[in-house]
PDB file of N, CA, C and O in Angstrom:
ATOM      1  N   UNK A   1     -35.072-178.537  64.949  1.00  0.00           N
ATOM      2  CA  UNK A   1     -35.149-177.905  66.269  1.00  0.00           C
ATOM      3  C   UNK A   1     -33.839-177.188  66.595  1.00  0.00           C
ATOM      4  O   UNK A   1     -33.876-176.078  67.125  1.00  0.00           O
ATOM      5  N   UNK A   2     -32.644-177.803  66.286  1.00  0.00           N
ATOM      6  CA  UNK A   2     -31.440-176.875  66.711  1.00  0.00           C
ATOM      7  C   UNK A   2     -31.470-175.687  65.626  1.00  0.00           C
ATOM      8  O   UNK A   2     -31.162-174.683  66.268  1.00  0.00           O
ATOM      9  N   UNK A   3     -31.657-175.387  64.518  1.00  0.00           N
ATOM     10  CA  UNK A   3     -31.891-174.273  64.101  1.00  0.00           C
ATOM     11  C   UNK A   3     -32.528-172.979  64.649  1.00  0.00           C
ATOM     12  O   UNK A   3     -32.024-171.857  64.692  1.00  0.00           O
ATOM     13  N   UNK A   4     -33.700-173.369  65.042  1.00  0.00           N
ATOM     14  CA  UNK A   4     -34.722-172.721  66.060  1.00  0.00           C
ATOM     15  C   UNK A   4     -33.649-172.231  66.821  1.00  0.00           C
ATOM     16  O   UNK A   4     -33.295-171.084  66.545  1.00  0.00           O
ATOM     17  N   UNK A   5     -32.896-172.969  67.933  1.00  0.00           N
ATOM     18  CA  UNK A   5     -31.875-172.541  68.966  1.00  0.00           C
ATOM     19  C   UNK A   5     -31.238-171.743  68.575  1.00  0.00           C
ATOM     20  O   UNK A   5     -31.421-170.618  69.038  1.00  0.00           O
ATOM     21  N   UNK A   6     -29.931-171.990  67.289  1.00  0.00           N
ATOM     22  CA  UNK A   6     -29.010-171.074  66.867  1.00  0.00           C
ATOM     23  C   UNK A   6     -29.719-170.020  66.557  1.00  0.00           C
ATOM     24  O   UNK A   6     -29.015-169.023  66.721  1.00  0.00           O
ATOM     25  N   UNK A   7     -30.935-169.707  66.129  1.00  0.00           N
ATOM     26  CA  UNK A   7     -31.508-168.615  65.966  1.00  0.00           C
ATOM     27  C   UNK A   7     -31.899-167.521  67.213  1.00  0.00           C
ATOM     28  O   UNK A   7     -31.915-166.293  67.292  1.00  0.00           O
ATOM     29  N   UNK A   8     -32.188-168.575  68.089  1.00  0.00           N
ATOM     30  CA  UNK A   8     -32.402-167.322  69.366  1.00  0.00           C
ATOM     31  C   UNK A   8     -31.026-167.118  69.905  1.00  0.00           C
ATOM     32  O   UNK A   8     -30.914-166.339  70.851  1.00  0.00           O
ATOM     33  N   UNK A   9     -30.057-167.658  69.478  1.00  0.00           N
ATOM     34  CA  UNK A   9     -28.893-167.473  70.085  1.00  0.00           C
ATOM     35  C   UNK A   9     -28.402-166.218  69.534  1.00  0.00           C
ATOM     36  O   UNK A   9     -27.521-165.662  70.189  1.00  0.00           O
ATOM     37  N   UNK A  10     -28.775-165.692  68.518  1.00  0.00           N
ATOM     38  CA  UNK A  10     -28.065-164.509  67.573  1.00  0.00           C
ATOM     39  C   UNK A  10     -28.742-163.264  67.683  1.00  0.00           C
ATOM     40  O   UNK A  10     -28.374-162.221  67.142  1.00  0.00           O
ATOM     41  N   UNK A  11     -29.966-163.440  68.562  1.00  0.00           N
ATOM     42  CA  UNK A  11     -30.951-162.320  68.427  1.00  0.00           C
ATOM     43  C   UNK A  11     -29.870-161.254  69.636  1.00  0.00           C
ATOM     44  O   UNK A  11     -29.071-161.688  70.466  1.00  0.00           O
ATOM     45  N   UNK A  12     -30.199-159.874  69.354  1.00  0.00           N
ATOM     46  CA  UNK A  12     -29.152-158.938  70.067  1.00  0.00           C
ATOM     47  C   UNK A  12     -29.925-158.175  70.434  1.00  0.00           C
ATOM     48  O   UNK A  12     -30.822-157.788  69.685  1.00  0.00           O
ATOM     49  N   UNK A  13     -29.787-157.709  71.790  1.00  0.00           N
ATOM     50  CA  UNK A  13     -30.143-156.349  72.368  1.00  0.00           C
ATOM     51  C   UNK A  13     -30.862-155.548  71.916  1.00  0.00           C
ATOM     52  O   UNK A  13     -30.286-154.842  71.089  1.00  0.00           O
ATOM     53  N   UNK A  14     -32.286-155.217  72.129  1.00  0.00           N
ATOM     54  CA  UNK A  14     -32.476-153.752  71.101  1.00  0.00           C
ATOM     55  C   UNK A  14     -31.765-152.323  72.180  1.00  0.00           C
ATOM     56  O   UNK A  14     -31.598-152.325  73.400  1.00  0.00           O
ATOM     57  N   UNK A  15     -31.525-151.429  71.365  1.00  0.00           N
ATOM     58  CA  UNK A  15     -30.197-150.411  71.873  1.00  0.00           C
ATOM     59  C   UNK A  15     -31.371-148.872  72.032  1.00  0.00           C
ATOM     60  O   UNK A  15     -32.156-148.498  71.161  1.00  0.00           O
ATOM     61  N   UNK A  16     -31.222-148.441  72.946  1.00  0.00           N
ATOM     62  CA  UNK A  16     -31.946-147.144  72.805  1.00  0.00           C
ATOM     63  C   UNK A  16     -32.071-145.797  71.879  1.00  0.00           C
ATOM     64  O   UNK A  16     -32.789-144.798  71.917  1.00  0.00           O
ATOM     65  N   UNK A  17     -30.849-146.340  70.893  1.00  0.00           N
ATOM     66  CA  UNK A  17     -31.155-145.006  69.582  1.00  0.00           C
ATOM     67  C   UNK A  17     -32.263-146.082  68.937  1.00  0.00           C
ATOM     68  O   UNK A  17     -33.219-145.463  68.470  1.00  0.00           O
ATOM     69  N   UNK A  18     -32.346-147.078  68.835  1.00  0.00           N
ATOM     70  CA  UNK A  18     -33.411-147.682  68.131  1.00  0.00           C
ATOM     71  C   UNK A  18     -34.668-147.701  68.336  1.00  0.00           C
ATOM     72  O   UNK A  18     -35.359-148.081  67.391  1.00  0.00           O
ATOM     73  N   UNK A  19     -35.375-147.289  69.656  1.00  0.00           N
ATOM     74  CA  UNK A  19     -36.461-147.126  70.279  1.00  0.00           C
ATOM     75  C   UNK A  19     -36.735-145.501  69.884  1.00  0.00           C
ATOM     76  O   UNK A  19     -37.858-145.001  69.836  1.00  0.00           O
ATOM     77  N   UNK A  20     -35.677-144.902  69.656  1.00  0.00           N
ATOM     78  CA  UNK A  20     -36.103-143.466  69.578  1.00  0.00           C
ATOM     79  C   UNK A  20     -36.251-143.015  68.155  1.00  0.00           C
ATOM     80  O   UNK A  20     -36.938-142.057  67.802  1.00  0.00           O
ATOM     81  N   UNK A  21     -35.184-144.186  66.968  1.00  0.00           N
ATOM     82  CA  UNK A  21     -35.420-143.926  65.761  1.00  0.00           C
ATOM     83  C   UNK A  21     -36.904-144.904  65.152  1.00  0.00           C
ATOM     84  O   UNK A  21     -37.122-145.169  63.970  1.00  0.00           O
ATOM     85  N   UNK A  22     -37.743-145.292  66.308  1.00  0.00           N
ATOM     86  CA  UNK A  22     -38.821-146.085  65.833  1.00  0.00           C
ATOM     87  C   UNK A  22     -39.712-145.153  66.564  1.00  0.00           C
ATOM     88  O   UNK A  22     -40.858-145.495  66.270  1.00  0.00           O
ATOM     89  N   UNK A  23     -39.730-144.602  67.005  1.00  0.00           N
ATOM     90  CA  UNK A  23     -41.217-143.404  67.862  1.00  0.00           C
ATOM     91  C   UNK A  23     -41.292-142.439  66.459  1.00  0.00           C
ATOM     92  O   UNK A  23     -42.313-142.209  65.810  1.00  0.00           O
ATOM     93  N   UNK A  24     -39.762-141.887  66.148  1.00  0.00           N
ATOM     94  CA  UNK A  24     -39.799-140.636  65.524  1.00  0.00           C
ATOM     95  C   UNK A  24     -40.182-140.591  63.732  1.00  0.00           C
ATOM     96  O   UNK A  24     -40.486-139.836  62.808  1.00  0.00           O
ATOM     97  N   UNK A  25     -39.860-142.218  64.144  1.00  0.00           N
ATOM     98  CA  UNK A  25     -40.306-142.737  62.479  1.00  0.00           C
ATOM     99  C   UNK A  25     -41.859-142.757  62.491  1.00  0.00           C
ATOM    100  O   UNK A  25     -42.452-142.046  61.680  1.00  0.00           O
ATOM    101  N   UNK A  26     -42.425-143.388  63.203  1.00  0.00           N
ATOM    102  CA  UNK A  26     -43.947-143.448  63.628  1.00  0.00           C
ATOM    103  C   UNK A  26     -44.432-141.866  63.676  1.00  0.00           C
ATOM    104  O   UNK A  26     -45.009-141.430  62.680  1.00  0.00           O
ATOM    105  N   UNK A  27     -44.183-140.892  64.948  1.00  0.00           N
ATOM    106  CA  UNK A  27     -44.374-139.750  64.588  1.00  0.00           C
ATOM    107  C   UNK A  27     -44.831-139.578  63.385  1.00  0.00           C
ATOM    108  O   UNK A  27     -45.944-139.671  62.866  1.00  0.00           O
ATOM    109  N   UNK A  28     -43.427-139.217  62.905  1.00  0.00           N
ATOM    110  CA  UNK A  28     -43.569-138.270  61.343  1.00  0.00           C
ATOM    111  C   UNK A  28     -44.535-138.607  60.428  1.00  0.00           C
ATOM    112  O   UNK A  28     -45.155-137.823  59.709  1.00  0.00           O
ATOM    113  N   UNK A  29     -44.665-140.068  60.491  1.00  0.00           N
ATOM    114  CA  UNK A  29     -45.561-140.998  59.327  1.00  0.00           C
ATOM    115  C   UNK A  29     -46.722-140.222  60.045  1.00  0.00           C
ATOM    116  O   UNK A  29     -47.126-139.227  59.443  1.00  0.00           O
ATOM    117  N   UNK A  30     -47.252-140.495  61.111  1.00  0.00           N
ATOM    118  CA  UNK A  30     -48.663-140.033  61.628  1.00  0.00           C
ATOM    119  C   UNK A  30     -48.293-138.449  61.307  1.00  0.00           C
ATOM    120  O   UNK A  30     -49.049-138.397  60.337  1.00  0.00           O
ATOM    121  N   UNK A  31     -47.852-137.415  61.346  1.00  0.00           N
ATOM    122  CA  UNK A  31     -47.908-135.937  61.247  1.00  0.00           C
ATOM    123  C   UNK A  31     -48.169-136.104  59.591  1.00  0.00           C
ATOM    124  O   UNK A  31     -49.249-135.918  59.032  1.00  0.00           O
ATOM    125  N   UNK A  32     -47.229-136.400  59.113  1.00  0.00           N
ATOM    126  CA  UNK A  32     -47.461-136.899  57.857  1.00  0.00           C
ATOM    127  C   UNK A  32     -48.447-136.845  56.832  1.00  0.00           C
ATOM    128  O   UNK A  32     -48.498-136.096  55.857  1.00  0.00           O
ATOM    129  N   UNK A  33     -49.544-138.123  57.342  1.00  0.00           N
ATOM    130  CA  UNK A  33     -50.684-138.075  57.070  1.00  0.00           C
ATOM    131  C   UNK A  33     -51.525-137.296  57.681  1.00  0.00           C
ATOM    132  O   UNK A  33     -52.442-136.885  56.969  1.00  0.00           O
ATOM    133  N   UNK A  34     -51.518-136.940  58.817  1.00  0.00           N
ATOM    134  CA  UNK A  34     -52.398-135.627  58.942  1.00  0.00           C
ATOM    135  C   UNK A  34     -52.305-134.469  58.184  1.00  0.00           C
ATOM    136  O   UNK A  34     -53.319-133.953  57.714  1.00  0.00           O
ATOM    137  N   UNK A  35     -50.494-133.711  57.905  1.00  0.00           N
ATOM    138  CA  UNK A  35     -50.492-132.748  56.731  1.00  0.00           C
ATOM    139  C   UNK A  35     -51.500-133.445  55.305  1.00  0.00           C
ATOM    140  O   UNK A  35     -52.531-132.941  54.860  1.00  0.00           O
ATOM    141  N   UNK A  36     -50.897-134.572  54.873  1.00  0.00           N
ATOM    142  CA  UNK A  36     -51.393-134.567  53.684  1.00  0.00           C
ATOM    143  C   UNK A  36     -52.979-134.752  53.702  1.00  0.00           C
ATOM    144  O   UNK A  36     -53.512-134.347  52.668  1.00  0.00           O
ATOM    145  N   UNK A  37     -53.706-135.194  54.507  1.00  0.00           N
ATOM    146  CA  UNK A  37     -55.308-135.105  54.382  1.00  0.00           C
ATOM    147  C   UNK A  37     -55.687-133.793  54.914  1.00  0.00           C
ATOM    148  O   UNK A  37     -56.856-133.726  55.293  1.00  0.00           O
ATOM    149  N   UNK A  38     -55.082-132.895  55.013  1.00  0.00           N
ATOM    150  CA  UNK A  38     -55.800-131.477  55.627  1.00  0.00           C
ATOM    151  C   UNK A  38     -55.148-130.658  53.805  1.00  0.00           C
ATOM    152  O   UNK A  38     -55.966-129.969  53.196  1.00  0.00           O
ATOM    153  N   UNK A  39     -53.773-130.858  53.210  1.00  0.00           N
ATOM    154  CA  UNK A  39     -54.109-130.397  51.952  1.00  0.00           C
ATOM    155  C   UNK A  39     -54.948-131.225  51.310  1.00  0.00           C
ATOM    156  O   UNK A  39     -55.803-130.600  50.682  1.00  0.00           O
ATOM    157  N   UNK A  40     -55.026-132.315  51.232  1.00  0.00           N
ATOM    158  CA  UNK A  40     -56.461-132.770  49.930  1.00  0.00           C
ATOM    159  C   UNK A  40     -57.614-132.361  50.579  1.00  0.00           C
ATOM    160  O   UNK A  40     -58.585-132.727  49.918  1.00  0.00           O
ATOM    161  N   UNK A  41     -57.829-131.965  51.244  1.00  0.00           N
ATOM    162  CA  UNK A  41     -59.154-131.697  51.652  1.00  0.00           C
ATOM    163  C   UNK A  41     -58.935-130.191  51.339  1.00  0.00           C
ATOM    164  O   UNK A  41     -59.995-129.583  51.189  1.00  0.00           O
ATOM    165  N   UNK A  42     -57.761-129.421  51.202  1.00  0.00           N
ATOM    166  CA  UNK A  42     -58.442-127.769  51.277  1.00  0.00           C
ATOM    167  C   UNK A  42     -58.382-127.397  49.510  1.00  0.00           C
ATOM    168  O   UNK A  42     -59.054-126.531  48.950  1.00  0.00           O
ATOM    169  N   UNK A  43     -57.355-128.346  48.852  1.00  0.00           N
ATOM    170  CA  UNK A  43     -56.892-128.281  47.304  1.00  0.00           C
ATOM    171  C   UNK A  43     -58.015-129.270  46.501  1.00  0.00           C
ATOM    172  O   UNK A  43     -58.585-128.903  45.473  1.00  0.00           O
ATOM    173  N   UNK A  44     -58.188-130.304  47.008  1.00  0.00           N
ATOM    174  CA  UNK A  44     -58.381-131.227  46.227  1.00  0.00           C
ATOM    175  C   UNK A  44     -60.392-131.816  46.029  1.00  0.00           C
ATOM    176  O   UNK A  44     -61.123-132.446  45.264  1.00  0.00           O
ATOM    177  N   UNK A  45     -60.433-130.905  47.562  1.00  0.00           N
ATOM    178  CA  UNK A  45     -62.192-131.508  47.423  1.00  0.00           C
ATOM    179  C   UNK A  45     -63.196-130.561  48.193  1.00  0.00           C
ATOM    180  O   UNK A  45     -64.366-130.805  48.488  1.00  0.00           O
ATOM    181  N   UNK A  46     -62.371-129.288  48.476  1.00  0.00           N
ATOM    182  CA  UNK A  46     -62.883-128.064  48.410  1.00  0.00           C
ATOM    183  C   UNK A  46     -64.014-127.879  47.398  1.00  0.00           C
ATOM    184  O   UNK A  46     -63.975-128.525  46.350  1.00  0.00           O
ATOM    185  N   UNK A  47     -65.112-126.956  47.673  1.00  0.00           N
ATOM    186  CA  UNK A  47     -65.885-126.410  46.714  1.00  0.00           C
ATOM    187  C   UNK A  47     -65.028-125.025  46.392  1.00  0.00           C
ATOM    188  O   UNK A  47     -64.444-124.298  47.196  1.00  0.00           O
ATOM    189  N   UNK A  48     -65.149-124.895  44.907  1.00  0.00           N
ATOM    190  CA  UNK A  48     -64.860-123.625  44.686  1.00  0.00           C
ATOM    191  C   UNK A  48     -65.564-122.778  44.217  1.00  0.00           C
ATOM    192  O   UNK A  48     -65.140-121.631  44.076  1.00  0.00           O
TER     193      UNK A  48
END
């Protein structure tokens, strides 16, 4: 049980570049995959 404690004792602040480097990370991943399923779909499973 005191482990548990020292552990919440160490947890720190989350800081606001970190909220903004976690949206923009999310973003991109989602733009991301939208680029890449709009090329496999026009390259990859297109009729030609």
């Amino acid at each position: 049980m005191d482990n548990r404690e020292e552990i919440r004792e160490e947890v720190q602040p989350w800081d606001p570049i970190e909220s903004k480097l976690v949206k923009y990370s999310i973003g991109l991943g989602i733009v991301s995959l939208i680029v890449l399923g709009i090329l496999i779909n026009v390259f990859l499973l297109s009729q030609h």
